[in-house]
C-alpha positions, -999 to 999 in steps of 0.1 A, spaced: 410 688 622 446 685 614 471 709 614 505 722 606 529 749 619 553 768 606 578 787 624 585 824 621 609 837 596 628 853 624 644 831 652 639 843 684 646 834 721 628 799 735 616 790 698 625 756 703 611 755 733 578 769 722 576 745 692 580 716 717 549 730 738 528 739 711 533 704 692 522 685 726 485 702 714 478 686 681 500 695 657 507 671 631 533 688 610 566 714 614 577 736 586 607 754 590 613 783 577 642 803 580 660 820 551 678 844 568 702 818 596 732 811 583 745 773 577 755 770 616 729 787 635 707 765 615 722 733 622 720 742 656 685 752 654 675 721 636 694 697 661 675 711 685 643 705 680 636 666 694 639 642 674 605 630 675 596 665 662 624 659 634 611 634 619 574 652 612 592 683 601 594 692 567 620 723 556 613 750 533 645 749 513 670 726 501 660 686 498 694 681 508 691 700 543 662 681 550 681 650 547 712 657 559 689 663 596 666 636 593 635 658 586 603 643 571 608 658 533 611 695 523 591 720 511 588 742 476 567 763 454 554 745 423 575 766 405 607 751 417 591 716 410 587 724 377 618 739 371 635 708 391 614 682 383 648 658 378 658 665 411 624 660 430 624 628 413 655 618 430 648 635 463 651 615 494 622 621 517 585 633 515 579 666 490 556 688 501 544 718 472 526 748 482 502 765 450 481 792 445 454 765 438 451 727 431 450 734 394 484 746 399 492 709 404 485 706 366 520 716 359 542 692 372 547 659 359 536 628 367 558 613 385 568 646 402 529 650 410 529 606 427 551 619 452 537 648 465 529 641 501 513 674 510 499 700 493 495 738 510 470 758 487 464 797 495 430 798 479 405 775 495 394 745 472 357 741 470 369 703 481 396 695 500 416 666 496 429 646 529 467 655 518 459 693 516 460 718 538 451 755 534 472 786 543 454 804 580 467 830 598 463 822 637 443 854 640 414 849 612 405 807 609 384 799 582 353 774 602 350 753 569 385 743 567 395 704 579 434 708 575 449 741 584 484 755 575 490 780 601 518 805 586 510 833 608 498 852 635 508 823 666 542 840 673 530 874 676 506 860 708 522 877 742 515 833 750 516 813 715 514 782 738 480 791 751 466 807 717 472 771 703 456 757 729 425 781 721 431 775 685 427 741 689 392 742 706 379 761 674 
């Protein structure tokens, strides 16, 4: 079972700290997302965050963000990589797409498509290739899915480090 977490939308107190626990139980992949920080409160988020951590973290935004911190790659809807298919050519870093469904995939281009790292699907494929993982909330896991995209549900746990933990043992 592999996983991957993202973070809330909202910061709040001991994220960072939380992230760092949480990521000692099995998680193979960080997404950050967090729209609403301004420039400095997320540089100072993302310098946080070991660098160890860093450099398996992907961020849902701007390919230059993720480079300018070191991150893994960065994160878009197909819909941007269609639209900037030039610029995910050129894109330091591993891409990572998420889609409605594989087929979705169809759109891009080639050579956009030979560099897709990961792919996060919110419908379940009736097979699942190793590079893609499905959208779970915390609170309702799907038994038949090998790589899970947890989007929700940890943070709101009174003890997210422990509902990994249990999450973990599914």
């Amino acid at each position: 079972m592999r996983y991957i977490l993202f973070t809330s939308v909202e910061s709040f107190v001991d994220e960072v700290d939380l992230i760092e626990k949480i990521f000692a139980n099995d998680v193979d992949y960080l997404y950050v997302q967090k729209p609403y920080m301004n420039d400095r409160a997320l540089e100072r988020f993302l310098l946080s965050i070991p660098e160890g951590i860093r450099m398996k973290t992907f961020f849902c935004g701007s390919p230059s963000v993720a480079q300018e911190f070191s991150l893994a790659g960065f994160h878009q809807p197909v819909e941007w990589y269609v639209r900037n298919g030039d610029a995910a050519r050129r894109a330091p870093g591993l891409l990572s797409v998420e889609a409605e469904c594989l087929g979705d995939l169809e759109k891009l281009s080639p050579e956009v498509r030979s560099k897709i790292f990961q792919v996060i699907v919110k419908n379940k494929p009736e097979e699942i290739p190793e590079n893609a993982f499905v959208v779970c909330d915390a609170t309702e896991l799907p038994q038949d899915v090998p790589n899970r995209a947890i989007l929700s549900g940890i943070w709101e746990f009174a003890d997210p480090v422990s509902a990994w933990g249990r999450l973990c043992l599914k």
